[in-house]
C-alpha positions in Angstrom: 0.0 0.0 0.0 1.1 3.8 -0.9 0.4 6.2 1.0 0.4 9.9 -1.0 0.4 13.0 0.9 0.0 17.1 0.0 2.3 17.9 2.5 5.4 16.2 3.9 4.7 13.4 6.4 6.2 14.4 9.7 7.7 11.5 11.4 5.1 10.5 14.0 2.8 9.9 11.5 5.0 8.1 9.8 4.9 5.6 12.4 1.8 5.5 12.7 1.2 4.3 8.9 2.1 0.6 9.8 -0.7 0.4 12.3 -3.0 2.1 10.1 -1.7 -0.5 7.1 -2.5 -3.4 9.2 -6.0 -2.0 10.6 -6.8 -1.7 7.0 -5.8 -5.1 6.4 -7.6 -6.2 9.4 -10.7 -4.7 8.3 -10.6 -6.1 4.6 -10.3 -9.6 5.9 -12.9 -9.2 8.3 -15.3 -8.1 5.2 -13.9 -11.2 3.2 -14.6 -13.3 5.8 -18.2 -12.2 6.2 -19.2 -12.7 2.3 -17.7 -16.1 2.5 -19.7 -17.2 5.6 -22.9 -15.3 4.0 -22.4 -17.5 0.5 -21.7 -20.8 2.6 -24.7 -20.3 4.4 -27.0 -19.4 1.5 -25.7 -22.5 -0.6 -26.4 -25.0 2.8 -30.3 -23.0 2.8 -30.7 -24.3 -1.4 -29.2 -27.6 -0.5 -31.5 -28.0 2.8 -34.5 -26.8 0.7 -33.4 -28.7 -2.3 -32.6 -32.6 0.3 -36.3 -31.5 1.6 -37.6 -31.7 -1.6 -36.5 -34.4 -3.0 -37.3 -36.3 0.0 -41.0 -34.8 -0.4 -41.1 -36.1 -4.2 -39.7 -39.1 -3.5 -42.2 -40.0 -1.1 -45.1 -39.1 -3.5 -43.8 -41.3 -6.2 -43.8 -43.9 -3.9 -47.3 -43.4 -3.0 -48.3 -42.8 -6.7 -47.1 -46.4 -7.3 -48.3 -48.1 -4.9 -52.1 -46.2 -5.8 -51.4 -47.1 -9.2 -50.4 -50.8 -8.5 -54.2 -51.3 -6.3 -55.9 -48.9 -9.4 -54.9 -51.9 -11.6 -57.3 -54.1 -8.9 -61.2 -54.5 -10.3 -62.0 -54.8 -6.0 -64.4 -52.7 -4.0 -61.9 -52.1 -1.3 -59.2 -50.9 -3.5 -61.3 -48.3 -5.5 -62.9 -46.8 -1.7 -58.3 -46.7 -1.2 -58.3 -44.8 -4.5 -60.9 -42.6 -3.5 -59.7 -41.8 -0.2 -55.9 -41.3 -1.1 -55.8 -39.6 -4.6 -57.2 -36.2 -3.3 -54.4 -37.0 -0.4 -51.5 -36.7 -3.3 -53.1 -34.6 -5.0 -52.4 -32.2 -1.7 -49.3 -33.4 -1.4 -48.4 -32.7 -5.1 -49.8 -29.0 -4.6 -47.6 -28.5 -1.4 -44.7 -29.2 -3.4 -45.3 -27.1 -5.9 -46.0 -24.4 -4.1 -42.5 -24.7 -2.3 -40.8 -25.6 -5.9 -42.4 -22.4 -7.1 -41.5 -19.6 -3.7 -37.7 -21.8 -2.6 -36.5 -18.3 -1.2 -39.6 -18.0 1.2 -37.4 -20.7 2.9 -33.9 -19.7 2.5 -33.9 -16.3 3.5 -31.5 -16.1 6.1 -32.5 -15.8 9.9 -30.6 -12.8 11.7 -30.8 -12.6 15.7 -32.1 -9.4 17.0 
């Protein structure tokens, strides 16, 4: 770092530039160090979101097979299963979607007062 001046630098503050050049210094890191904890922590929220998704889909296509493995079943009791579980996914599926479509809702970060 250079330090330009109008007027000669008298010697005391001379000796002070060091100390100034290393508060700086200080002050820069601390700044780096704060964006780099601020992207780390946004990229944990997407993955968090994104793990809570997947294990939200996952468990609906699970679901949608097994209703579509008892939809292939001509019995009474599996169409009164159908009828009770389809409008079930088809909440699920509307829950998901509604996270897929506002993901930022849930990663905004969470300051303390």
């Amino acid at each position: 770092m250079t330090l330009y001046a109008k007027q000669p630098i008298r010697p005391h503050t001379a000796d002070a530039y060091p100390a100034a050049h290393a508060m700086v210094g200080y002050f820069y890191q601390a700044k780096q160090r704060e964006q780099s904890l601020r992207d780390i922590t946004r990229l944990q929220a997407v993955y968090e979101t994104g793990s809570r998704l997947t294990h939200d889909l996952k468990n609906m296509l699970q679901s949608l097979f097994s209703l579509t493995s008892i939809a292939q079943s001509r019995e009474e009791r599996a169409q009164q299963l159908l009828q009770q579980q389809l409008p079930l996914l088809t909440q699920r599926i509307e829950l998901i979607l509604s996270k897929l479509q506002q993901p930022l809702l849930e990663t905004k970060p969470r300051f303390l007062p």
